[in-house]
C-alpha positions as CSV (number, residue, x, y, z in Angstrom):
1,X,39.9,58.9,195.8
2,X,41.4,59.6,199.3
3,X,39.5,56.2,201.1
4,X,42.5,53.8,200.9
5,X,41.5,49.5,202.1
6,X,43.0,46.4,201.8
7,X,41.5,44.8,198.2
8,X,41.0,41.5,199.3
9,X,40.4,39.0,197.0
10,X,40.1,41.1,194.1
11,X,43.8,41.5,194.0
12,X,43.6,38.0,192.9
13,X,42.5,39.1,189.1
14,X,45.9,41.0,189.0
15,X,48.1,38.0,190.7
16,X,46.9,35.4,187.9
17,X,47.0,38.1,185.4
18,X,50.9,38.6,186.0
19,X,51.2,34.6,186.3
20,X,49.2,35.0,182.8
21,X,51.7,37.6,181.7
22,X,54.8,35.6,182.8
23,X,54.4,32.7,181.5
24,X,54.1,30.6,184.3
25,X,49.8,29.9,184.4
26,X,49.0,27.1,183.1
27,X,44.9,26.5,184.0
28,X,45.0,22.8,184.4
29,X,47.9,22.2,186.3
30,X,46.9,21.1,189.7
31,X,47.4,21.9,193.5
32,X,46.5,20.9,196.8
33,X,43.8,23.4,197.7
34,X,43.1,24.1,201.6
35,X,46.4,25.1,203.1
36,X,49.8,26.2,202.5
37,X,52.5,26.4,205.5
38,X,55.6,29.2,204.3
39,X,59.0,28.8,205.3
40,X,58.5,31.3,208.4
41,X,55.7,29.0,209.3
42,X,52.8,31.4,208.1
43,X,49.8,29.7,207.5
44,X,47.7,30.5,204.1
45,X,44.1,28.9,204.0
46,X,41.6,29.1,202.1
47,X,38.1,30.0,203.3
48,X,37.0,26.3,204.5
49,X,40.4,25.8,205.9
50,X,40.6,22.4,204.7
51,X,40.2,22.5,201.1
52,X,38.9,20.4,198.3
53,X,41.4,18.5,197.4
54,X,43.6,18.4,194.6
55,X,42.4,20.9,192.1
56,X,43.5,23.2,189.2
57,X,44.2,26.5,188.7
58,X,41.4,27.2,186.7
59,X,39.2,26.0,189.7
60,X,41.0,27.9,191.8
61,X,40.6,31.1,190.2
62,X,36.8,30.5,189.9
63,X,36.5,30.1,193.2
64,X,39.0,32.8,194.1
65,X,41.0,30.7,196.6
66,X,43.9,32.0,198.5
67,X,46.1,29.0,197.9
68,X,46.0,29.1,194.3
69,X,46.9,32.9,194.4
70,X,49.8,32.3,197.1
71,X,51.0,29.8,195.1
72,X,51.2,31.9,191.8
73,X,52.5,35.0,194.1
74,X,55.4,32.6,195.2
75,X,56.3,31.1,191.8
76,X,55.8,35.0,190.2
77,X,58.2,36.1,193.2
78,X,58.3,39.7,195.3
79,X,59.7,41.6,192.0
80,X,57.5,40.6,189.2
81,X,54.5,40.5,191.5
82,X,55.4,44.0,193.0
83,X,56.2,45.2,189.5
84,X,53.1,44.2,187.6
85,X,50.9,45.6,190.7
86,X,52.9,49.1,190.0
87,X,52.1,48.5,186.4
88,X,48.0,48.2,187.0
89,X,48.7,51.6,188.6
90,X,48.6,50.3,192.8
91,X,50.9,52.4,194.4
92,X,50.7,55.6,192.6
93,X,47.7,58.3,192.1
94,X,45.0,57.8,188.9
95,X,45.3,61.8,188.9
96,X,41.8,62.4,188.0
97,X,39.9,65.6,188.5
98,X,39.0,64.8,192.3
99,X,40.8,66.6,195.3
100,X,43.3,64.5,197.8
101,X,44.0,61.4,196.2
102,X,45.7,59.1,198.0
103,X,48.3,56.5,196.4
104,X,48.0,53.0,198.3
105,X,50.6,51.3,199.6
106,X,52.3,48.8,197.8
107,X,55.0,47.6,199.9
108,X,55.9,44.0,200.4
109,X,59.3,42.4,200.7
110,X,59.3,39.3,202.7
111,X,57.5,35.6,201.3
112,X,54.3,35.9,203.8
113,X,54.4,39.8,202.7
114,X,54.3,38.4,199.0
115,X,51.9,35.6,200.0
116,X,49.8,38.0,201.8
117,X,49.5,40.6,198.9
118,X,48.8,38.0,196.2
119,X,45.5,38.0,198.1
120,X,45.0,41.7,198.2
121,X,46.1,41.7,202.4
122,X,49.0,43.9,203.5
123,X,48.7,46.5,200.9
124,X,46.2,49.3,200.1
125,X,44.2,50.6,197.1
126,X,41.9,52.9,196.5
127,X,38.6,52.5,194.6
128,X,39.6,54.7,191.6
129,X,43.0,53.0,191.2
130,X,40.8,49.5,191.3
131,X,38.6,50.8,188.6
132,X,41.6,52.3,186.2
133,X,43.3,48.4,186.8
134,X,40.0,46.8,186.3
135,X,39.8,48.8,182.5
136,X,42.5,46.7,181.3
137,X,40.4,43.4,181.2
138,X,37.6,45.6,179.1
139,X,40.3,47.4,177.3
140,X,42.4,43.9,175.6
141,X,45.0,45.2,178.1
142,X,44.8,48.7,178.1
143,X,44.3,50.7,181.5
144,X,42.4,54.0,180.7
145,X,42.0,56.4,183.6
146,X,38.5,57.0,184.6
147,X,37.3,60.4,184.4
148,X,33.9,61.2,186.0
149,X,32.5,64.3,184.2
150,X,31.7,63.4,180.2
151,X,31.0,67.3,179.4
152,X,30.3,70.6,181.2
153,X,27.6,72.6,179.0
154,X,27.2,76.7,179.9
155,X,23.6,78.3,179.3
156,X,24.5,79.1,175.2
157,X,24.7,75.3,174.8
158,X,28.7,75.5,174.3
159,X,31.2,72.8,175.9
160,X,33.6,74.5,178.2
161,X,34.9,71.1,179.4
162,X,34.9,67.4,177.8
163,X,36.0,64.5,179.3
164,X,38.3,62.3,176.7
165,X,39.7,59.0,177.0
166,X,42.9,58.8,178.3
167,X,44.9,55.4,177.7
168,X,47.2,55.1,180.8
169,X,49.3,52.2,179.5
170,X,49.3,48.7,178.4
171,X,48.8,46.4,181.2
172,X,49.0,43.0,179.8
């Protein structure tokens, strides 16, 4: 709860998840995988540097590629990317039962910020916040904050604490 890192490419669930909710995925519509200059002159690659040609965005979800997300992160913009990120609960403490949580940083402004944090670089999470975010694909949508004791039981056999489900908000 307090161990903040850089996600990495599992911050690509949530980028094509708010490309998803805005509207603007469209699975077989294709791109040139590999590379991707920005206006600043940031280079964005994906693992083999020179890609696979032109591909689709379903392809490059499966196999998580950075230009795909950039891509989406740049149509989506700094606002709506930032925004849904804040929505999955990045950025702000789960408050579970655990001492010092820490709240992540989600802070990005400028396009190779945005392009950066569309591949989980740049920003921080921490584990619990990745596991309340990651509920909402189990929950249709719902993001339910992860407790991690079910019941507390004395010596008489009587509940003094039970752990409830908690529906944080509705993520997509």
């Amino acid at each position: 709860t307090s161990y903040q890192y850089e996600p990495g490419s599992t911050m690509k669930i949530f980028s094509f998840m708010a490309a998803i909710e805005e509207g603007i995925y469209h699975g077989d519509e294709m791109f040139d995988s590999g590379s991707i200059v920005l206006k600043d002159g940031t280079k964005i690659s994906d693992f083999n540097q020179v890609g696979w040609g032109s591909i689709n965005y379903d392809t490059g979800f499966f196999f998580f590629f950075n230009v795909a997300a950039t891509k989406l992160g740049l149509a989506l913009g700094v606002e709506k990317l930032k925004d849904f990120y804040l929505r999955c609960g990045f950025g702000s403490t789960t408050g579970i039962t655990l001492p010092a949580e820490s709240s992540g940083v989600v802070n990005f402004n400028y396009e190779s910020e945005l392009a950066n944090a569309s591949f989980g670089q740049g920003m921080t999470v921490t584990p619990i916040q990745m596991l309340q975010a990651l509920s909402s694909l189990a929950n249709n949508g719902m993001m339910v904050k992860p407790y991690i004791v079910s019941k507390i039981v004395n010596s008489n056999g009587q509940v003094s604490f039970e752990g409830t489900r908690e529906e944080v908000g509705r993520v997509a």
